[in-house]
C-alpha positions in Angstrom: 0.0 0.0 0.0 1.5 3.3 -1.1 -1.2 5.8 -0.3 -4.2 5.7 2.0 -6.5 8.2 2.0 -7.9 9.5 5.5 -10.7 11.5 4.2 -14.4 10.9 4.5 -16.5 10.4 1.8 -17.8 13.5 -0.2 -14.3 15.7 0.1 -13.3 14.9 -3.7 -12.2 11.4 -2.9 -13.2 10.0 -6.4 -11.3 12.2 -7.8 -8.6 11.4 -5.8 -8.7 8.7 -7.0 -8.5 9.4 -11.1 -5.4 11.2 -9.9 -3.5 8.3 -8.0 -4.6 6.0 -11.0 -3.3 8.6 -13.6 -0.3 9.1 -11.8 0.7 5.1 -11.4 -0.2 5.1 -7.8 -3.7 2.8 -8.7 -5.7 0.4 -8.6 -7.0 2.5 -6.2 -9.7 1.7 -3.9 -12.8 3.6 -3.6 -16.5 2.4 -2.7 -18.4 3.1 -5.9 -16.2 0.4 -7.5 -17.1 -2.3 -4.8 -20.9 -2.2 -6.2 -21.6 -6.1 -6.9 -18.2 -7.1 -5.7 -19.5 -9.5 -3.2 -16.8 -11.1 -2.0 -14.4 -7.8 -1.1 -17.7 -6.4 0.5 -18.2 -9.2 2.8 -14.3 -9.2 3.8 -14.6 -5.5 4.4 -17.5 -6.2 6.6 -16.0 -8.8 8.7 -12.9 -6.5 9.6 -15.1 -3.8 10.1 -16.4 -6.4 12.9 -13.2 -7.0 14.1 -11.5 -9.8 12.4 -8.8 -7.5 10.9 -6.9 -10.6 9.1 -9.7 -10.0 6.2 -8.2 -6.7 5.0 -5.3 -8.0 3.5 -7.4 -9.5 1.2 -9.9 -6.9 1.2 -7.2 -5.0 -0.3 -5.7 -7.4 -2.1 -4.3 -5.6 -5.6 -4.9 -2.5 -4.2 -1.9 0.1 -4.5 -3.7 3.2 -2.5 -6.7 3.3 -1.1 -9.7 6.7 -0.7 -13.0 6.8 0.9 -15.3 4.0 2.6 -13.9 1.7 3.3 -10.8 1.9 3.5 -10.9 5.4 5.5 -12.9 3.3 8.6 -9.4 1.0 9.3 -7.0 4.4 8.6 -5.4 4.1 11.8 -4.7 0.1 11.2 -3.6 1.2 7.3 -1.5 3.8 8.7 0.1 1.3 11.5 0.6 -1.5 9.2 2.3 0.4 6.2 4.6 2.7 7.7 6.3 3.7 4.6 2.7 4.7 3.1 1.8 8.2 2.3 -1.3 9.8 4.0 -3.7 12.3 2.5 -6.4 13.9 4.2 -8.8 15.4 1.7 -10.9 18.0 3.7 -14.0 20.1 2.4 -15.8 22.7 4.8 -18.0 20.8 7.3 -20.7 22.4 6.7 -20.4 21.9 2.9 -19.9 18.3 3.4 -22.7 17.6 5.5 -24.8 18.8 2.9 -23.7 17.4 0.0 -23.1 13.9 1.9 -27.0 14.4 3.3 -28.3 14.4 -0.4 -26.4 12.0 -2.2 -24.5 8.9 0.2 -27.0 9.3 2.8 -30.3 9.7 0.4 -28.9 6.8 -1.3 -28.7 4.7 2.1 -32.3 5.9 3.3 -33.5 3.8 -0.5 -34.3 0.1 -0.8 -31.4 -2.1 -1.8 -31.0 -2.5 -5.2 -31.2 -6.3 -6.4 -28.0 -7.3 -6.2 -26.4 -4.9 -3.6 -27.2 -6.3 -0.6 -23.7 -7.2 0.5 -22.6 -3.9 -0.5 -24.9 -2.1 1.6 -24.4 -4.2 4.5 -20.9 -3.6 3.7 -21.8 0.3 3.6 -23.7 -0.1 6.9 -20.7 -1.8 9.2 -17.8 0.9 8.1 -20.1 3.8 7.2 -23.6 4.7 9.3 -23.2 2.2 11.6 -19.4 1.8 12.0 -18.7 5.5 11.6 -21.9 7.7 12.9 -23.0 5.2 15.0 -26.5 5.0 13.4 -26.8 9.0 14.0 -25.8 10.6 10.7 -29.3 12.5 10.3 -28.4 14.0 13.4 -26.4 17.2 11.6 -24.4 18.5 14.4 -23.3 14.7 15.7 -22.3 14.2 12.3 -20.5 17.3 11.6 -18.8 16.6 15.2 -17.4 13.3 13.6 -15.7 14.5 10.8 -14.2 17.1 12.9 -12.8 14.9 15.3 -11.5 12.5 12.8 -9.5 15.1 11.0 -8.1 16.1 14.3 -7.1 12.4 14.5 -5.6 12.1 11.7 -3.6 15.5 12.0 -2.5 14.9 15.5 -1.7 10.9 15.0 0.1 11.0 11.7 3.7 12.5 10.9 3.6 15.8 9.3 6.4 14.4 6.6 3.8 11.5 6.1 0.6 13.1 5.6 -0.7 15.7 3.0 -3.9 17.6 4.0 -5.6 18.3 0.6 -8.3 20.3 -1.2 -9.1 18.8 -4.8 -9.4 21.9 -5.9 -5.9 22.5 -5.4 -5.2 20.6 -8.2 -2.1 18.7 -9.0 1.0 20.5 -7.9 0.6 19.8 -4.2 -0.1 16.2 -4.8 2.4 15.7 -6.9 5.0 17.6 -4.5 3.8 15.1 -1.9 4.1 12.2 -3.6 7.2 12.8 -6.0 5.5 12.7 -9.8 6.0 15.5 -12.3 2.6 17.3 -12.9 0.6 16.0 -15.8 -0.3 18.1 -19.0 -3.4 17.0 -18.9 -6.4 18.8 -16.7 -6.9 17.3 -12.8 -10.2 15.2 -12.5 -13.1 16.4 -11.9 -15.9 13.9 -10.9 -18.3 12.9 -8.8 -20.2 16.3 -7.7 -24.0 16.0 -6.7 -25.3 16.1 -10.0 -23.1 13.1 -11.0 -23.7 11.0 -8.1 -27.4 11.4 -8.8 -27.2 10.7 -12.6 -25.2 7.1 -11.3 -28.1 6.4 -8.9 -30.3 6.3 -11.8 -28.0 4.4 -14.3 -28.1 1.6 -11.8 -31.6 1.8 -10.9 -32.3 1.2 -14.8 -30.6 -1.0 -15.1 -32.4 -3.3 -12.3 
């Protein structure tokens, strides 16, 4: 594992991801790509309940890893691959609340998909269960959670290892961080609310 991702979900962590890919630092791990992976759900699931000898092979191929899951064992990832760089993507919390409220979470509140149901049990034991303790649509609890992780992550991880990170900073400061000349081609841009909803409905379709 060369780069874990600290950052919640909904602070530009897909396309975090394009960039680690485009820069030779992929596969990376994310949880839109884990829809209908059944297997890697269910090992995520059982580390999230404690047997923490599943992700190895959770993350088995993996090179970096961003969002849920991965970002519910950071402190584990961090331990276990000292060499590993660490980004935190941050967003205002405010700003994050809302746009996680409307797509993730709106998302969660809809019946499973055919065909999801280990990914949303998956979703449940390192997201709204395992991270908010069942209280995300409680806004200030919420927003109190992502605070206090970031302060985790600031206060628990070397400064030379970790790189706290707005996507819209685009590449130079990643590419500092993690040694790779800055692409000619534009940073990637994906995943806002509009986009998430637009994939909701794909996959609905095509159920």
């Amino acid at each position: 594992m060369n780069v874990i991702g600290a950052g919640f979900g909904r602070t530009g962590t897909l396309s975090l991801k394009a960039a680690l890919d485009q820069l030779g630092e992929g596969p990376c791990a994310h949880m839109l790509p884990l829809m209908g992976d059944d297997e890697r759900c269910r090992l995520f699931t059982r580390a999230a309940g404690g047997d923490l000898s599943c992700l190895d092979a959770a993350l088995d191929g993996y090179r970096s890893t961003v969002d849920w899951p991965g970002v519910f064992f950071w402190q584990h990832l961090v331990a276990r691959y000292p060499d590993a760089k660490v980004i935190l993507t941050v967003r205002d919390p405010a700003e994050w609340y809302a746009s996680a409220e409307r797509t993730i979470w709106a998302a969660a509140q809809a019946p499973t998909p055919p065909g999801l149901g280990a990914f949303r049990e998956m979703a449940d034991a390192t997201n709204w269960a395992g991270t908010f303790g069942g209280r995300f649509g409680e806004r200030a609890y919420a927003i109190g959670v992502f605070d206090r992780h970031n302060a985790a992550v600031r206060e628990t991880v070397p400064a030379d290892r970790l790189l706290e990170y707005r996507v819209g900073d685009g590449w130079k400061p990643l590419c500092d961080f993690l040694g790779h000349p800055v692409p000619d081609e534009p940073f990637p841009r994906l995943n806002d609310s509009a986009a998430f909803q637009e994939r909701l409905r794909g996959l609905a379709a095509r159920h």
